[in-house]
N, C-alpha and C positions, 0 to 999 in steps of 0.2 A: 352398585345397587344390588346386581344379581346375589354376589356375595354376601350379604348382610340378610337376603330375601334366601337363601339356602340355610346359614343359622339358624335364623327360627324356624324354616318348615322342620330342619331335622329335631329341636326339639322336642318334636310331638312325634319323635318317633313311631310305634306300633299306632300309636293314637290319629286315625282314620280322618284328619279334618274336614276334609275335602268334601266328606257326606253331609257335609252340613249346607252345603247349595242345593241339596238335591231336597231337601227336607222340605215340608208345609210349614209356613207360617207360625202355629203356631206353637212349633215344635223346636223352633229357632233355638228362643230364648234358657229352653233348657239345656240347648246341645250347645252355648255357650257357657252355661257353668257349669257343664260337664269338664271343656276344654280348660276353663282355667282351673278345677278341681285337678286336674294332670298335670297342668305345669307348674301348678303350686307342690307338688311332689317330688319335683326332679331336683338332682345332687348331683354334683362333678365332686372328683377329688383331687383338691390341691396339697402339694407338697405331702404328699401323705396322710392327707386328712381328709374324710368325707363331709363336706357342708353342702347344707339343702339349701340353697340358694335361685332354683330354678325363676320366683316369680321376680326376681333381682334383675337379673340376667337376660329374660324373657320382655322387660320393660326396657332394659338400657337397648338391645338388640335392634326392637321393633322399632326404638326413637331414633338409631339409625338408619331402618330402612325408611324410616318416614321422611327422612331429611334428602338421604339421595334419591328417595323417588321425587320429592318435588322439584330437584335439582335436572330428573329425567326427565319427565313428564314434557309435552307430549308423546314422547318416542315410541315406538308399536312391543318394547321389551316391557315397558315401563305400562304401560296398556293393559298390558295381557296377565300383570300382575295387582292387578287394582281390584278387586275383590279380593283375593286374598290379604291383603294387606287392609282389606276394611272389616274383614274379619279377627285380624291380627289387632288392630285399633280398639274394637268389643272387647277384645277379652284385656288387655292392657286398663281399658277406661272400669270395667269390673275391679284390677290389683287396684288403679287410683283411688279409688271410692274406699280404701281402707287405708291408703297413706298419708297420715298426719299433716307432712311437707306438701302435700301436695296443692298450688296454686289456684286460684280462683279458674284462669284460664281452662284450665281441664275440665270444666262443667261443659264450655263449649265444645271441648274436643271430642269428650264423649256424646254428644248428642249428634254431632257431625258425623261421629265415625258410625257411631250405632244405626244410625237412618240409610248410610248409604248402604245396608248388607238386611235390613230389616223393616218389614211392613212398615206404614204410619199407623195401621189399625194395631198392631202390637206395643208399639213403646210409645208412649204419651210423651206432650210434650213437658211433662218437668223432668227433669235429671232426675236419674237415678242413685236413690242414697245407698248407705251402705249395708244396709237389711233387705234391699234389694239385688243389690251385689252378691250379699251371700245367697240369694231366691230362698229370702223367708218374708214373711208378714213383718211388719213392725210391730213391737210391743206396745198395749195397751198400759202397760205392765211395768214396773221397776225391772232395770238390767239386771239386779246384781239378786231379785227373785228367786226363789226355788223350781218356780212355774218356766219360768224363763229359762232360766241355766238346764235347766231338764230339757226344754227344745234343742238348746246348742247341743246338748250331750248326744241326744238326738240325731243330728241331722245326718243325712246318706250321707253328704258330700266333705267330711272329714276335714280338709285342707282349707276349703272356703270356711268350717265354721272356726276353724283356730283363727282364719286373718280376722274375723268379725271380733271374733272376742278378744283376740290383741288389741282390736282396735277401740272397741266399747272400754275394756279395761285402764288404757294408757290415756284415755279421756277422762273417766271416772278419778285415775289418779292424780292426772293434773287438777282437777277441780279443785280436790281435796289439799292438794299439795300448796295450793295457793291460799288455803289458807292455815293448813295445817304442816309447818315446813318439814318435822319430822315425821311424820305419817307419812307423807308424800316422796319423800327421800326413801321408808323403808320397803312399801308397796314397788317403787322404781325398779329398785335393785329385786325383787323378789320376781319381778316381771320377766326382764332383763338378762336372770340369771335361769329363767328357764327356757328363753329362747333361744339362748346362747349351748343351751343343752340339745337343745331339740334343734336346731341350722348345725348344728356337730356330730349328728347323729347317735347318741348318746341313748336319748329316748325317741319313739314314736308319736305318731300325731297323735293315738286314743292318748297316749301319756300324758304330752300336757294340755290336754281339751283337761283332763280330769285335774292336772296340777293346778292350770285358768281356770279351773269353776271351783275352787279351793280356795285361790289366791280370793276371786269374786265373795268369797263368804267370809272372808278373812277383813276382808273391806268393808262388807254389812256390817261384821262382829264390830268393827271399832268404830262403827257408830253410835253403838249400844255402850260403848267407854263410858265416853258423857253421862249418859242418863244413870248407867250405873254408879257412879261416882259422883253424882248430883254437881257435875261443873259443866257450866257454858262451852259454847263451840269455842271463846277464845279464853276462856279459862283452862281447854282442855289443851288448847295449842300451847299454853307456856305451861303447864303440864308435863308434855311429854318433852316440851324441851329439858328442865329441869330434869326429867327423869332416864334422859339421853347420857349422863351422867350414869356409869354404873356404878359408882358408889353410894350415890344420891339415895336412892329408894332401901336399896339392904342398910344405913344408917339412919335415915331417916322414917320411913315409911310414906305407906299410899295419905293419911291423914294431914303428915308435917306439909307434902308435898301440894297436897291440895288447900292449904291454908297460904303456901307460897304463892300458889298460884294464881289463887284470889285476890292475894293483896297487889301482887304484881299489875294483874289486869287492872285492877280501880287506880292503882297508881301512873300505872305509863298512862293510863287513858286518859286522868284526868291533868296529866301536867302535858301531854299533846295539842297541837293544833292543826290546820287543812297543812297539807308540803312540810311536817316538821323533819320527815327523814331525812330534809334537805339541809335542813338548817343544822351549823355544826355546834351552834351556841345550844340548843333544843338536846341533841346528842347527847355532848358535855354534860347536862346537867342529869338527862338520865343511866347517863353511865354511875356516876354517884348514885344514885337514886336507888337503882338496882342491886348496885356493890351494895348497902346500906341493908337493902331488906335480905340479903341472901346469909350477910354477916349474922342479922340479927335473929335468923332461923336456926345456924353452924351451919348452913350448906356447904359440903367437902368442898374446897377450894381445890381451881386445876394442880395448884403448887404447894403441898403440904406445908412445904419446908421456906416459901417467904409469903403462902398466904394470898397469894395473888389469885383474880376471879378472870380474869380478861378475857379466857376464851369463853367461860358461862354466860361474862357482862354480852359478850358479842353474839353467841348464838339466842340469847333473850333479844336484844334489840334485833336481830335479824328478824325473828318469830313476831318481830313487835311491827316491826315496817309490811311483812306479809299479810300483817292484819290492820295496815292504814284504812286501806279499801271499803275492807269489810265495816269498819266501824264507823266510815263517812257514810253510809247505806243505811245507818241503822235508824 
C-alpha cells in the first residue's frame, strides 16, 4: 500500500498538496482543480519518447492504492493515510467526469470520495458533471458556439479545458457519427490525430485547445453542408458516402451527386421495413437496387476494369443501416 501511496504523492512533485487541509472550505474546490490541472500536465519518457500521460497514470495509480488500502484498513499505516487518499479520490473522480468509458458506478465513487475531504455545505448532492469538473458554468449555449469556444480558449486552467473539450468534442462526434457514418469517421481521426500529437509532445496544450476549437467549427461548418446543398440530414449521409469515393465528385460533380443521393434515400427507404438490416432476403434485394441506380448515374465503379460496385454497394448499405434508427423516429 505504502508503495503505491508514495507514487502518487511524488507525482505532485513541487505541487504543495498537503495545503489543501489547511484551506477554508471554500477554497477547497478550487485547490482541487488546481491539482488536477498539474497532473494533467505531467509526461515520463518512454523508450525515448516523451508522452503526457500524467492524468493515465495518476487514475491507474490511485485505483491501486484504493485497492490495498481497503485490503489494509484498519491498520494505523493505512489510518494515517485516509485523507490523503480522499483527496487523491477528488481529483481522479474530476479525470472520470471526462472519460467516456467511464461506468455508472463512479457517480457513487465520486460523491463518496469527495464528501469525505469536503464540506456538505460545498458540494451538493448531485454528482458532478463535467463542466463542473473543468470549474466552469454549464452552457446555456451550443458547445460547438463562438461564445462558448471563446470561454474554453479562455480558461486559466489550460489542461482541465483540453480534457472538457475532448470530451464535449468526442460526444458531439459520436452523435453525428451515428448518423452520418462518414463525417463521423472523418471528425474521429481528426480528434485522434491531434491528441496523439499533443500526449507526444509534438504540440502544447494552447496548440491544440486552438487546433479543438477549429476541429469544433469545422463540425458546425458541416452542418451548414445540408442547408447549403439543399439535402436532408440522410440525404447528406449518402452524400458523402458517395462522395467518399475520390473519383466520384471530380467526375461527376456536387449536382450528379446530390441527384444520387436523393433517389438513393426515397429508394432504400421506401423498399425498407422495422429489423430489415437483419433480414438477408431485404439486403439481397437492395444490394441490386443500389448497383442499379449508381449504374444508371456512371458512378466510377471500385473496379474500372470488371465494373464491380461492391465496396460502394457496401458502404451505402452501411450508411443505410446507420440511418435505420433515425428514420423509425421520424
Amino acid at each position: 500500500m505504502l508503495e503505491f501511496y508514495e507514487i502518487v504523492v511524488d507525482m505532485f512533485g513541487r505541487f504543495d498538496y498537503r495545503r489543501y487541509f489547511a484551506l477554508e472550505p471554500k477554497k477547497k474546490l478550487t485547490f482541487i482543480l488546481d491539482a488536477a490541472n498539474y497532473i494533467a500536465d505531467l509526461s515520463e519518457v518512454k523508450e525515448g519518447t516523451t508522452i503526457r500521460n500524467g492524468k493515465e497514470r495518476f487514475k491507474e495509480n490511485v485505483i491501486k492504492l484504493q485497492k490495498a488500502f481497503g485490503l489494509a484498513v484498519p491498520h494505523p499505516k493505512a489510518l494515517e493515510i485516509r485523507d490523503d487518499l480522499a483527496f487523491f479520490q477528488a481529483i481522479k473522480a474530476r479525470f472520470a467526469k471526462f472519460d467516456e468509458t467511464t461506468k455508472t458506478r463512479t457517480n457513487e465513487e465520486i460523491e463518496t470520495a469527495i464528501r469525505q475531504i469536503i464540506n456538505d455545505a460545498i458540494i451538493s448532492s448531485e454528482v458532478i458533471d463535467i463542466f463542473d469538473a473543468a470549474g466552469i458554468r454549464k452552457p446555456d449555449i451550443s458547445i460547438l458556439s463562438d461564445e462558448f469556444l471563446s470561454e474554453i480558449q479562455g480558461m486559466e486552467r489550460r489542461n482541465l479545458a483540453l480534457e472538457l473539450l475532448k470530451r464535449l468534442l468526442n460526444d458531439e462526434i459520436k452523435t453525428r457519427g451515428q448518423l452520418n457514418m462518414v463525417q463521423g469517421r472523418k471528425f474521429s481521426e481528426m480528434l485522434a490525430e491531434a491528441v496523439k500529437h499533443y500526449q507526444n509532445g509534438l504540440i502544447d496544450s494552447a496548440k491544440i485547445i486552438e487546433e479543438l476549437i477549429q476541429l469544433a467549427k469545422d463540425i458546425r461548418a458541416a452542418d451548414q453542408r445540408g442547408e447549403n446543398l439543399n439535402l436532408r440530414q440522410d440525404e447528406l449521409a449518402f452524400y458523402d458516402a458517395l462522395a467518399d469515393n475520390p473519383n466520384a465528385e471530380n467526375l461527376l460533380g456536387d449536382q450528379i451527386l446530390k441527384q444520387i443521393a436523393h433517389e438513393l434515400t426515397e429508394s432504400v427507404r421506401n423498399n425498407t421495413s422495422i429489423d430489415w438490416q437483419y433480414k438477408q432476403s431485404v439486403q439481397a434485394k437492395l444490394r441490386v437496387l443500389v448497383k442499379r441506380i449508381l449504374r444508371k448515374y456512371k458512378y466510377p465503379p471500385d473496379d474500372p476494369t470488371t465494373g464491380e460496385y461492391t465496396v460502394s454497394v457496401n458502404k451505402v448499405l452501411d450508411q443505410a443501416t446507420q440511418l435505420a434508427d433515425y428514420w423509425t423516429k421520424e
